[in-house]
N, C-alpha and C positions, 0 to 999 in steps of 0.2 A: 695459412689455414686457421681460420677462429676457434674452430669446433669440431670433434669427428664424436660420430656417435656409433657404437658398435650392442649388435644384439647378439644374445648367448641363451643358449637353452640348457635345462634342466636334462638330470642324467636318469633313468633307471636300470638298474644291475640285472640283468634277466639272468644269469651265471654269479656269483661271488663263493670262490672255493679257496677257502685259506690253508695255506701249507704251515710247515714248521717254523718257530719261532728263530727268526736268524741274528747273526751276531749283532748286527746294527739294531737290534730292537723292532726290526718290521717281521712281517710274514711276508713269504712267497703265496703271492698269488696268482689266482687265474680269473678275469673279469671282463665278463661281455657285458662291454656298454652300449648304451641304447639313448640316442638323445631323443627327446620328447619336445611338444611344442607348448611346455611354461620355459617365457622368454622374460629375465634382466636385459634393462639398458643402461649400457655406464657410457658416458658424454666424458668427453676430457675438454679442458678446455685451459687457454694460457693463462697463467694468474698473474698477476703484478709482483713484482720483486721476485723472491727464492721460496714462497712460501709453497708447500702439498697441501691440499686439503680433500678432506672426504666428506661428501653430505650422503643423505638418502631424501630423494626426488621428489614431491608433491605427486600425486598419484600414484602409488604404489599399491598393488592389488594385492598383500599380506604387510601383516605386520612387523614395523622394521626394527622394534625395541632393542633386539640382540646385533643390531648391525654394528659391529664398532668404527666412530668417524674419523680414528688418530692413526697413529703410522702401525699400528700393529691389523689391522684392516688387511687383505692380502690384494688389492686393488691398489691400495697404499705404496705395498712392498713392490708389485709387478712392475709402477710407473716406476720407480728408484731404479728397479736393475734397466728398464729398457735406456732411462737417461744416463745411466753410466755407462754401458755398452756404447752409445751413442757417441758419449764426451758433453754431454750437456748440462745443465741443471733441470731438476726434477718441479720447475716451476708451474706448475699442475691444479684444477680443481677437477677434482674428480664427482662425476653425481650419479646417484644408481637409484636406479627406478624398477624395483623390485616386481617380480611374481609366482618366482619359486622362491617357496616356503625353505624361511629360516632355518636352520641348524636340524636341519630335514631328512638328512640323507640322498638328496639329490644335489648335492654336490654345488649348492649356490652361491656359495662364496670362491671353493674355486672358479665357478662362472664367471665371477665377476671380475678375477682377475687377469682367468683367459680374457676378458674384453677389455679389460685394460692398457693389458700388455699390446695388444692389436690396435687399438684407439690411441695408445703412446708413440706406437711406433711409426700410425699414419701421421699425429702431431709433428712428429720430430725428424724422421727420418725425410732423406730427398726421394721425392717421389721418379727421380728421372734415373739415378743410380743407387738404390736402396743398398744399406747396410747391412737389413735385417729382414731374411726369409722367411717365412712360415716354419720352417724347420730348427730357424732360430729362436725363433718364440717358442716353439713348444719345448727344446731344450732349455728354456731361461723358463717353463714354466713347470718343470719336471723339477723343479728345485725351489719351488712353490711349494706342491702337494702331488699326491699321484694320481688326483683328478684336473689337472689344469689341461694339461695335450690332449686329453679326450673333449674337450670344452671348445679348444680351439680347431680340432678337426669336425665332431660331430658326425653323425650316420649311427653304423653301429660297427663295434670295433673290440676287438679280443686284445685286453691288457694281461702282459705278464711284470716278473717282476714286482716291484710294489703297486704294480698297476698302469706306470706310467709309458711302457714300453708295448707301443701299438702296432696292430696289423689290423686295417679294415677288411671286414665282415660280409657276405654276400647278405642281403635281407631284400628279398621282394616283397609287392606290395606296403600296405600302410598297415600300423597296429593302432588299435584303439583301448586309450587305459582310461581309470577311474583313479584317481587319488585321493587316500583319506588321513588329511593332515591331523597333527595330535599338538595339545596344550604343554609348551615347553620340548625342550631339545631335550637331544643323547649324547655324550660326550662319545665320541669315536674311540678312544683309546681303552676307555672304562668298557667297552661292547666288544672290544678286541679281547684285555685282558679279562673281563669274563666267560666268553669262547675258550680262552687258556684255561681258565681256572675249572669250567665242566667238563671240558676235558683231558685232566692231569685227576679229577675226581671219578670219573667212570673210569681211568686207567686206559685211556686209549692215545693212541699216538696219532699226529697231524697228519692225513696222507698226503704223499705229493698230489699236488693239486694241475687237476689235465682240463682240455677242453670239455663239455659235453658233446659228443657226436649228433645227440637226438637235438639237442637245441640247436645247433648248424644245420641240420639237416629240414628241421619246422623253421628256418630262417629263410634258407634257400626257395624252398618251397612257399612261403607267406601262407602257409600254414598254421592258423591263429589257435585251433585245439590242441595241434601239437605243441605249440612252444608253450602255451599255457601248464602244459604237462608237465615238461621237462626247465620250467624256471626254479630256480635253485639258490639258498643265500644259506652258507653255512655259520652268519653272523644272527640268524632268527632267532636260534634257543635262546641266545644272550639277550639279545631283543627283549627278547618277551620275559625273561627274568626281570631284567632290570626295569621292566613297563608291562605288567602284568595284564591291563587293563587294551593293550593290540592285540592279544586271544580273542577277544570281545569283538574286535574290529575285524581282525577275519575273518572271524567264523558270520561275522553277518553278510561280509561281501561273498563268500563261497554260500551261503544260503538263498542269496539273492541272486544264483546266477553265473555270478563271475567265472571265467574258465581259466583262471589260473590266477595266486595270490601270492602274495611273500609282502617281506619288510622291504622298504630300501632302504640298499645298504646296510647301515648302521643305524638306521631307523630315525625317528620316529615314524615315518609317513609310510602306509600302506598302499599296495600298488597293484591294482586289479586290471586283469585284462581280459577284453571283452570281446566277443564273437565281430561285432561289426559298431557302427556308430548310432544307430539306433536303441542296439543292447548298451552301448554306455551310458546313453541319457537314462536310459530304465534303468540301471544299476544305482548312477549317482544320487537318485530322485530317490529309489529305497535306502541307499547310506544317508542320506542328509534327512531321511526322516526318522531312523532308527535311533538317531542323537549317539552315535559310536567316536562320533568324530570333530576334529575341532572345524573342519571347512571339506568340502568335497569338489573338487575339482576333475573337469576332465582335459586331458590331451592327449595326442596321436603320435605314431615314429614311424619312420626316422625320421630327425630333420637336420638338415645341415649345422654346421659349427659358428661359431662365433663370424659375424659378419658385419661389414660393416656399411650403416644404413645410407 
């Protein structure tokens, strides 16, 4: 095989409920993921001698500055552990052709390594007695981040645990979002311990963190008012402390319509959900005129996982 080229979509968090601070340094959580249709392509391809490389693609639809190209890259990392599982060498050029937004909060660098790990595994492994399962990738990518298995499954999917421990999601019908990208990342960690730090200052303790019933139930139903309702991100205060200027950006998407808003994730990127696909274009047209945002994008859910083209 020369080449496998695998596509991966963008995550948004329509649930992110964070529990108590646990020994290992993470929070218990609870995270309904939602893929969306901004799709990465990472291309693997065999390199000469032993050498890994990472590039970012000639037409990329976002800016790729913050992409790192050396082994600390997590596409970098995926290809290494699939080639060691295998017994092979990691002799790789990897290329990603970006269009979820950078260090965004949708999760695109895990994307990219879910599509790695799956574009590795098509390279390398025998396609007539395979080594490695889907279920083997998504445990080799749970030790990645606690968005890699959600990347390689895709739909939508209730994470507990640090996230990476999945049960798919009933979701009927299609949802239709607006995203309003921002100048410069969030570091996820600093968004976490600032979530700690507002609340160790109000004196409140983490609750265990459960599904939402109303959000499964506006799923089930493809009911687009209700789950706009009941979307939830207990990492927003910290958000918008640490990036004062996403107040701005919500409040123009909720004035403009939108039927449900929050951060993703960890932020920076805004994530508006809108009645049908006509209200999106109206929505994105009033964000990209109000100047709130660094780029306004739209796409739909669910859509399948990491795949390979």
């Amino acid at each position: 095989m020369t080449a496998v080229t695998v596509r991966v979509p963008a995550k948004v968090n329509l649930q992110l409920s964070v529990g108590p601070l646990r020994d290992d340094g993470y929070h218990d959580l609870v995270n309904v993921f939602h893929a969306v249709s901004l799709f990465d392509e990472v291309t693997a391809v065999p390199a000469d001698g032993l050498a890994l490389t990472v590039e970012t693609a000639r037409g990329s639809l976002v800016a790729v500055d913050g992409v790192p190209t050396d082994g600390g890259n997590l596409a970098a990392r995926a290809a290494v552990l699939v080639a060691d599982r295998l017994g092979v060498e990691p002799a790789v050029a990897i290329r990603i052709r970006k269009a979820i937004p950078v260090a965004g909060g949708m999760a695109g660098g895990s994307a990219d390594a879910a599509a790695a790990l799956l574009a590795c595994a098509r390279l390398w492994d025998s396609p007539d007695e395979p080594l490695l399962s889907r279920d083997d990738l998504m445990e080799l990518g749970a030790g990645l981040g606690s968005d890699v298995p959600f990347a390689l499954l895709g739909g939508t999917a209730i994470g507990i645990g640090r996230g990476e421990q999945l049960t798919p999601a009933l979701a009927r019908g299609t949802f239709h979002w607006v995203f309003a990208t921002a100048d410069g990342g969030l570091s996820t960690p600093a968004v976490y311990a600032e979530c700690d730090r507002l609340r160790d200052a109000q004196g409140e303790e983490a609750p265990w963190p459960e599904v939402s019933e109303e959000l499964m139930a506006a799923l089930a139903t493809g009911d687009a008012k209700a789950l706009g309702a009941a979307l939830s991100n207990d990492l927003q205060d910290a958000a918008l402390v640490l990036r004062p200027s996403l107040s701005r950006t919500l409040t123009a998407g909720q004035d403009a319509g939108a039927i449900g808003a929050l951060v993703s994730g960890s932020g920076p990127t805004c994530a508006f959900l809108a009645e049908n696909v006509e209200h999106a274009a109206d929505l994105a047209a009033v964000l990209a005129g109000e100047g709130v945002a660094k780029s306004v994008v739209r796409a739909s859910g669910p859509v399948p996982g990491a795949t390979v083209m």
